[in-house]
Every structure is written in C-alpha cells, then in structure tokens.
C-alpha positions in Angstrom: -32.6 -1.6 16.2 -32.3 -2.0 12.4 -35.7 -3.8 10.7 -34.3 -6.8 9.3 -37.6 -8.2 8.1 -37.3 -5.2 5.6 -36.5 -6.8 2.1 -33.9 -4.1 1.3 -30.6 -5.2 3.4 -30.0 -2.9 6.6 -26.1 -2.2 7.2 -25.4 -2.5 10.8 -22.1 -2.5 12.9 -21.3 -5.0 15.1 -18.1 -4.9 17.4 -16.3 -7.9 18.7 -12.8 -8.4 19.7 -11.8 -5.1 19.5 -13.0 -4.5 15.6 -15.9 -2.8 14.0 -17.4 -5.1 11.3 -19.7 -3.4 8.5 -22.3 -6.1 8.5 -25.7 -6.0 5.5 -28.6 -7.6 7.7 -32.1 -8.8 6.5 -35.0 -11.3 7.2 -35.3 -12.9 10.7 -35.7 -16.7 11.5 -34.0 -18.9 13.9 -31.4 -20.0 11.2 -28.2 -17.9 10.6 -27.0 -17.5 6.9 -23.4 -16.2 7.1 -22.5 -15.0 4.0 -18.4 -14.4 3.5 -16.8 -12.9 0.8 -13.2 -13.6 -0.3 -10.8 -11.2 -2.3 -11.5 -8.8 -4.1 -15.2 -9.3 -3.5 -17.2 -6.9 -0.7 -20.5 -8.3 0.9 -22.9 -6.8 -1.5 -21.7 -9.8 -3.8 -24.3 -11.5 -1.5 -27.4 -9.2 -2.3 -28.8 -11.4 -4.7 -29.0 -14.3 -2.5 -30.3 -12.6 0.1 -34.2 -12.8 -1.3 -34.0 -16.4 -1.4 -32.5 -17.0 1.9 -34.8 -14.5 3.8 -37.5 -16.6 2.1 -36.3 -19.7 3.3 -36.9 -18.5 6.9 -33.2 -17.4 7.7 -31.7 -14.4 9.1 -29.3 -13.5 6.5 -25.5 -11.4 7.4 -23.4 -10.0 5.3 -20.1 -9.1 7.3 -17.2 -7.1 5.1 -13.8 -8.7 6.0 -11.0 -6.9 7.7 -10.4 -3.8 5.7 -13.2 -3.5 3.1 -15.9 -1.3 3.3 -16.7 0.3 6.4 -14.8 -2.6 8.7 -11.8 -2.0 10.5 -8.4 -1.8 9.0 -5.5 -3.2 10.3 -2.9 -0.6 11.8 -0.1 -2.5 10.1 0.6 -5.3 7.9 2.1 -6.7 11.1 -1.2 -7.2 13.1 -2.5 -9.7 9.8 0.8 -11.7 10.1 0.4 -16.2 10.7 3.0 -17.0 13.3 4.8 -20.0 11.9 
C-alpha cells in the first residue's frame, strides 16, 4: 500500500467497472477530496491544492479521466456514445 500521508502525491491504480483509473493520492483523514479535471486538463492540475487539503485533514484523489494519462482508453468512439 502506497504512503498517502507522504506530502509528495503517490500515483496508484484503482480498477472499477472494468477500467483502470490513474489516480495521484495523498494525506489520509476521514474526509474524501475528489479532485476532477475537465478537458484538456490532467490531474496534476490539482497538485497545488493538494497541500492545503491534506492539511485540512482530508484524503485527497486525483483520478485522470477516461483516456488521459495512464487511465483506460476507450476501444472506440462508440463505447463514449449518450444514447438519446
């Protein structure tokens, strides 16, 4: 297990419904700060908030989205598609 109370953000890969998400982790507490990105942005966008929130007590992720940095890619456009 990765040391999240280590002030440098640890990456870690966490699977769930059949993806693989790259996920920066850091601090511990038993508050959740879930820190999402939007596009074009990666999760180390977050890295300078993650002092303050580990400070504040909170266990602090990081997830990449579907396709950036070392998450998952979609096999085809097709798989990303809104049924209407």
């Amino acid at each position: 297990m990765p040391d999240v109370s280590s002030p440098n953000p640890v990456p870690q890969t966490i699977s769930g419904n059949g993806l693989e998400f790259e996920v920066l982790t850091s601090g511990h507490g038993d508050h959740l700060a879930l820190c999402l990105h939007g596009f074009p942005e990666v999760a180390q966008i977050w890295l300078p908030q993650f002092p303050l929130l580990r400070g504040l007590g909170y266990c602090v992720w990081a997830p990449n989205q579907r396709g950036y940095g070392r998450t998952s890619r979609p096999s085809t456009c097709r798989t990303t598609q809104l049924k209407t």
